[in-house]
N, C-alpha and C positions, 0 to 999 in steps of 0.2 A: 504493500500500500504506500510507504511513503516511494519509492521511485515512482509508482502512479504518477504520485503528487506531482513530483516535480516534473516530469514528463508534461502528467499536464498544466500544468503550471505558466509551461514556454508554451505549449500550443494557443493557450487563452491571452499570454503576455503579449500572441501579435495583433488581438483583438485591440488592446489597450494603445500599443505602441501609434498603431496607425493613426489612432485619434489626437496623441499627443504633437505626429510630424505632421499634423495635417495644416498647421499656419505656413510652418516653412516649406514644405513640399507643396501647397498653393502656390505660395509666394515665387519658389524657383523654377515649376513648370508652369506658372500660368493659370491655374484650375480655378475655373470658379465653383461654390458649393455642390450646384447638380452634379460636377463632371467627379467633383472627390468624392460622392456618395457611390456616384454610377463605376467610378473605379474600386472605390472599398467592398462594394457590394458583386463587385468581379469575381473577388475572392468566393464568396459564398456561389457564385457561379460553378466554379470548377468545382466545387466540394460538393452540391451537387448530384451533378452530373455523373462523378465517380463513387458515387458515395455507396450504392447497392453490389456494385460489381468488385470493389475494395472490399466487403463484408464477405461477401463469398469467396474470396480468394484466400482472406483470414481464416477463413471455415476452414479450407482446404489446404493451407499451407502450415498452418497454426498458428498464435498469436504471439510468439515470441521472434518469429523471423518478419513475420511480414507487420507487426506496429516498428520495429529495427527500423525497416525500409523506409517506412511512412515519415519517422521521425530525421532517419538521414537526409530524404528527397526535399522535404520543406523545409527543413534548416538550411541547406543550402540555396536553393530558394530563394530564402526569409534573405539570408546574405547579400545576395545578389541585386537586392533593390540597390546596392550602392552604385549599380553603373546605369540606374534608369536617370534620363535626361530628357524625356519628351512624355507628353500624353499619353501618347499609342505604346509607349515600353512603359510607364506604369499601370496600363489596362491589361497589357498580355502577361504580365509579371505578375498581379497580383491572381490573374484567371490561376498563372501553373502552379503560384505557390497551393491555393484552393484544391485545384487537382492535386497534388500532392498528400496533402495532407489530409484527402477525402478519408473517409472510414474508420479513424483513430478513434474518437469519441464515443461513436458507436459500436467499434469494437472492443476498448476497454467495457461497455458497459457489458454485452455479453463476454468477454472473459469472467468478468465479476460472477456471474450467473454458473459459472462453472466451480465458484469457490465457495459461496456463500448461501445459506438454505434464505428462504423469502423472508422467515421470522428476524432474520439480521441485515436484510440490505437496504433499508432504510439507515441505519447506522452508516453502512460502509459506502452507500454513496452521497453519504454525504458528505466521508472523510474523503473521496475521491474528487467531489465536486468544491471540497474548501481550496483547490489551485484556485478555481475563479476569484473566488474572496480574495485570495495571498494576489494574484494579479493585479486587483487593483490595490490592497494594503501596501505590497512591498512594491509592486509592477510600476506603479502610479508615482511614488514619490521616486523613483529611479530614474522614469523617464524624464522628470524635469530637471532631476539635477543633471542628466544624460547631455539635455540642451541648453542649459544655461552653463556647466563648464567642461565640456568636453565640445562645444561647435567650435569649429579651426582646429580644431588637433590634427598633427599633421596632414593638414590640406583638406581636410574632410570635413562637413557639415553636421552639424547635431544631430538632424536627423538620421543619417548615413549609419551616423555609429549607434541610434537607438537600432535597428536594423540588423546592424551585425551582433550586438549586447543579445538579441530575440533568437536570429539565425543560428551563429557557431555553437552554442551549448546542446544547439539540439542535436547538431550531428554528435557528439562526443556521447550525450547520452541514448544516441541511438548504438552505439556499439556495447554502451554498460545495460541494454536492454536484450540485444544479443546473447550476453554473456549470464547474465542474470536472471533472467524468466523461466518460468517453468510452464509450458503448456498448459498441465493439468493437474488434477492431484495426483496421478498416479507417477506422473513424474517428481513429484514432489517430497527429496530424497530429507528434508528436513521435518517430514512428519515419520512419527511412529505409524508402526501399522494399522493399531486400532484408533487412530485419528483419521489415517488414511478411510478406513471401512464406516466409523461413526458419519463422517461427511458424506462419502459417497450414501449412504440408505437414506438421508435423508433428500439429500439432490433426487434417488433415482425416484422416491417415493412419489414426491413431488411432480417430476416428470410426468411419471404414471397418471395423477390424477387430472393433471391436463393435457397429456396424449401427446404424440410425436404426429408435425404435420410439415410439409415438405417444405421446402424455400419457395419454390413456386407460388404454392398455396396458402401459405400464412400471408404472402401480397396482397390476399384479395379481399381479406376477412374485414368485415365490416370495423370490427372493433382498432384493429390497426391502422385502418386510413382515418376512424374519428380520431382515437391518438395522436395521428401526425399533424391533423387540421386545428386542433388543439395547442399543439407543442407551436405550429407556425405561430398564433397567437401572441402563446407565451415568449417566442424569437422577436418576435415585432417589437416586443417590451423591452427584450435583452438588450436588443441592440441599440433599441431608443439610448439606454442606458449608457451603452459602452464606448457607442461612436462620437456621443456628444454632451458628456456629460463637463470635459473641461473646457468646451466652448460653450458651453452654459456658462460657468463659474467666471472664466474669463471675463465674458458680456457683462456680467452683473458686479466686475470690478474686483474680481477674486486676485490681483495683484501679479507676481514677476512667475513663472514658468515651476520654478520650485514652490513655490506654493499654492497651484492652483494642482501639482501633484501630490502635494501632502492633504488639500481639501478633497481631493478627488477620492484619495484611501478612505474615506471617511464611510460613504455608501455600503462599501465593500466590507470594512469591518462589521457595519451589521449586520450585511446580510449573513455573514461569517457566523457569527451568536446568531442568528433566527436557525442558520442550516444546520450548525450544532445541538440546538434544542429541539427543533420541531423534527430531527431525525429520529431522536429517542423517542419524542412520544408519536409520533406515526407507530414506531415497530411498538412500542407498550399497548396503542389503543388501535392499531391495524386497520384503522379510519383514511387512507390514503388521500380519495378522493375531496373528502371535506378538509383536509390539510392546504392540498394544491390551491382549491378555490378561495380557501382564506387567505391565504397570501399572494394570492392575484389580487383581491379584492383593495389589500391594504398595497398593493403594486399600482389599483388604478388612484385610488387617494394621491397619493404621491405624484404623481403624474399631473393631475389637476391643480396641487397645492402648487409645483413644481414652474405650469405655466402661468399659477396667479401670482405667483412670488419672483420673476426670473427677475427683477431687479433690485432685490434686499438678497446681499448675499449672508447673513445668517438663518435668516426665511429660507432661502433657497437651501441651503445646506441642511436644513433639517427636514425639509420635502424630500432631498434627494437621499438622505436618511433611510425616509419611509420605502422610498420608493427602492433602494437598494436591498432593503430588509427585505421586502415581498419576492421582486425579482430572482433575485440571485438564489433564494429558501425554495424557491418553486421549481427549483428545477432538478435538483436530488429527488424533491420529494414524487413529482412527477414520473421520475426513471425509475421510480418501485412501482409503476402498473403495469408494463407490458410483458415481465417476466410472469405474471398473474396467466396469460392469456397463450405465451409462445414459451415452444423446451427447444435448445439441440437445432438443426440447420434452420428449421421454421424464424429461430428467435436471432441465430444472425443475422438473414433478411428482414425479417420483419421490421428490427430496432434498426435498423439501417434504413428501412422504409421510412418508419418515423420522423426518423433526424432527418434525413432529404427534406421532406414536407417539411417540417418544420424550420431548415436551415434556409428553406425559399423567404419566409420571415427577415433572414437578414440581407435580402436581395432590395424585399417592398423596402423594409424602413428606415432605411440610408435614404436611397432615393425620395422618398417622400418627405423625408425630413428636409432633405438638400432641397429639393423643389420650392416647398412651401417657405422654407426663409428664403431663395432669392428672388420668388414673388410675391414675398409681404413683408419680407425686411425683419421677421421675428418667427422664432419657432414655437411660440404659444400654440397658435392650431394646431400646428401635428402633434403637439405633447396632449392637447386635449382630445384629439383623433384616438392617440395608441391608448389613454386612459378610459377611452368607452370601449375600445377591444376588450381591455381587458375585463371589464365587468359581464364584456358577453362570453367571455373565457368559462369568469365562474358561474356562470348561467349551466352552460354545455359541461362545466364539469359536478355541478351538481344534479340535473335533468338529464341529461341524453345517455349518460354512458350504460351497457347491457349490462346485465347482472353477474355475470364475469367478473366486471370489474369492481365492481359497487362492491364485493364482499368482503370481508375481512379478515387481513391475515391474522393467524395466531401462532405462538411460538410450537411445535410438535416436541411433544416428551420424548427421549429418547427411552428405547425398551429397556429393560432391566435389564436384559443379556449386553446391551452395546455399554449399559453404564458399568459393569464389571470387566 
């Protein structure tokens, strides 16, 4: 779990990164808002596109060679923005690092699914999903000091070297994931045997009760495209979040680059304590469903306060407070439903299906955000746009979902023979 972390840690750090280079990478290619939306939301283009066929190749390859790959291909990538100099090479540049990096996310989460019985991965992803938190706590105040004293370092611009700071660690820790991972539990030479067998019964148990159904056909199933049209929702939110949260702060007078990175951590830290707490008790009271919508709900709050407040920056810092809390908590708690519904090759496609859908979220809400500030000179409306999504999020996640979903996990006794 913790290499997870940091693993993913740098995958979400390029989320962050790009928001922070986005004054000066304007400034030195020319971009105006729609075009840095329509390139940031590039990324989420190729991810994608490759994002189902990435899953299944992890199905088949395992998940210790091919997340390696993943993490080598976009860190190098991520690097490479140092030689973009025009429009069209930061549109194609951001598509391949996307391509690249398709699948990771939603392959870590069925890896998880292979370690963990249901009654605990409310916990562990949420210890999975605290990289996002740590991205903007430690990501955020990094990146400003990145660009307020490292721009000029030899010859190179702030942003350049926020870029490589995101890039080169990932290749290094794509080789300590090589060396490091275990596929499975059977490969997993640091458990006893009878850990080995306690996990496995209760994994296969589980399986059993909701059945082995093929990669094809877990595509089709009603419940996993309402999942992924739900999760896009909850992306429309994230991204509102991630792409523009320090030119909010900025706008509203949040001060010199370092410190609109250290205001920026702030979000993040709560949602950090929301995902820490509302982990444990999702798995205590196995209420999934009514977790996600309440923390959408206090997601669309924020949102609201967010575009009535954007020019009191302690008003604003404590909306984006709330609205950090909801977002950022909704989305561990989220990724304990669809292992409810998929086992085995069904649940690599499926959860891969998901995230697609949902990763199209961060296509709309760049774009829309970028659009609407530069034909109204303010991003009020669109923060009020993604704050009524999200109340019809928790609409659809307290009504529509089939009774699959709706049930409630509970923790399974182990038998008496596995506890001797």
């Amino acid at each position: 779990m913790p290499l997870i972390i940091v693993c993913y840690f740098f995958a979400f750090f390029d989320r962050v990164n790009i928001s922070f280079a986005k004054a000066s990478l304007q400034a030195d290619l020319g971009l105006s808002n729609t075009a840095y939306g329509f390139g940031a939301s590039l990324f989420v283009v190729g991810y994608v596109l490759f994002e189902v066929p990435s899953n299944m190749l992890l199905y088949r390859f395992g998940a210790r060679r091919w997340i390696a790959r993943i993490m080598i291909s976009w860190g190098l990538g991520t690097a490479a923005m140092v030689f973009v100099q025009s429009e069209w090479q930061f549109y194609t540049l951001r598509f391949v690092i996307g391509a690249m990096e398709a699948g990771f996310a939603p392959g870590i989460l069925y890896y998880l699914t292979l370690w963990f019985p249901k009654s605990h991965r409310g916990r562990m992803t949420s210890v999975f999903f605290l990289a996002t938190a740590f991205s903007g706590i430690i990501g955020a105040p990094m990146s400003g000091l990145i660009l307020n004293y490292m721009n000029g370092l030899h010859g190179l611009d702030g942003w350049k070297w926020l870029f490589l700071a995101g890039g080169l660690p990932c290749v290094a820790l794509g080789v300590v994931v090589l060396l490091r991972f275990d596929d499975s539990i059977d490969h997993a030479k640091w458990l006893s045997t009878d850990e080995r067998r306690l996990i496995s019964v209760q994994l296969e148990r589980q399986k059993n009760q909701i059945g082995e159904r093929s990669a094809w056909r877990s595509l089709l199933m009603p419940g996993v495209l309402l999942l992924g049209f739900i999760y896009f929702l909850i992306q429309i939110a994230s991204y509102g979040l991630n792409f523009w949260t320090p030119d909010l702060i900025k706008a509203a007078g949040g001060g010199s680059a370092s410190a609109i990175g250290f205001l920026t951590a702030i979000p993040y830290v709560c949602g950090a304590i929301c995902m820490l707490i509302v982990g444990r008790l999702s798995d205590a009271s196995g209420e999934r469903p009514r977790f996600v919508a309440g923390l959408i709900l206090a997601a669309a709050f924020g949102f609201f306060a967010t575009g009535i407040f954007n020019n009191n920056v302690l008003l604003l810092i404590g909306a984006l407070a709330v609205l950090g809390g909801g977002v950022v908590a909704s989305i561990p708690t989220f990724w304990t439903l669809p292992p409810k519904i998929l086992t085995g090759a069904g649940a690599a496609s499926g959860i891969a299906l998901i995230n697609t859908l949902g990763q199209v979220g961060g296509i709309v809400s760049p774009i829309m955000v970028g659009s609407v500030k530069d034909l109204t000179g303010s991003t009020t409306p669109a923060l009020f746009v993604i704050g009524s999504l999200c109340v019809f999020c928790a609409v659809l996640l307290l009504t529509a979902l089939p009774r699959e979903l709706k049930s409630k996990d509970f923790h399974p006794a182990p038998s008496q023979s596995l506890r001797r």
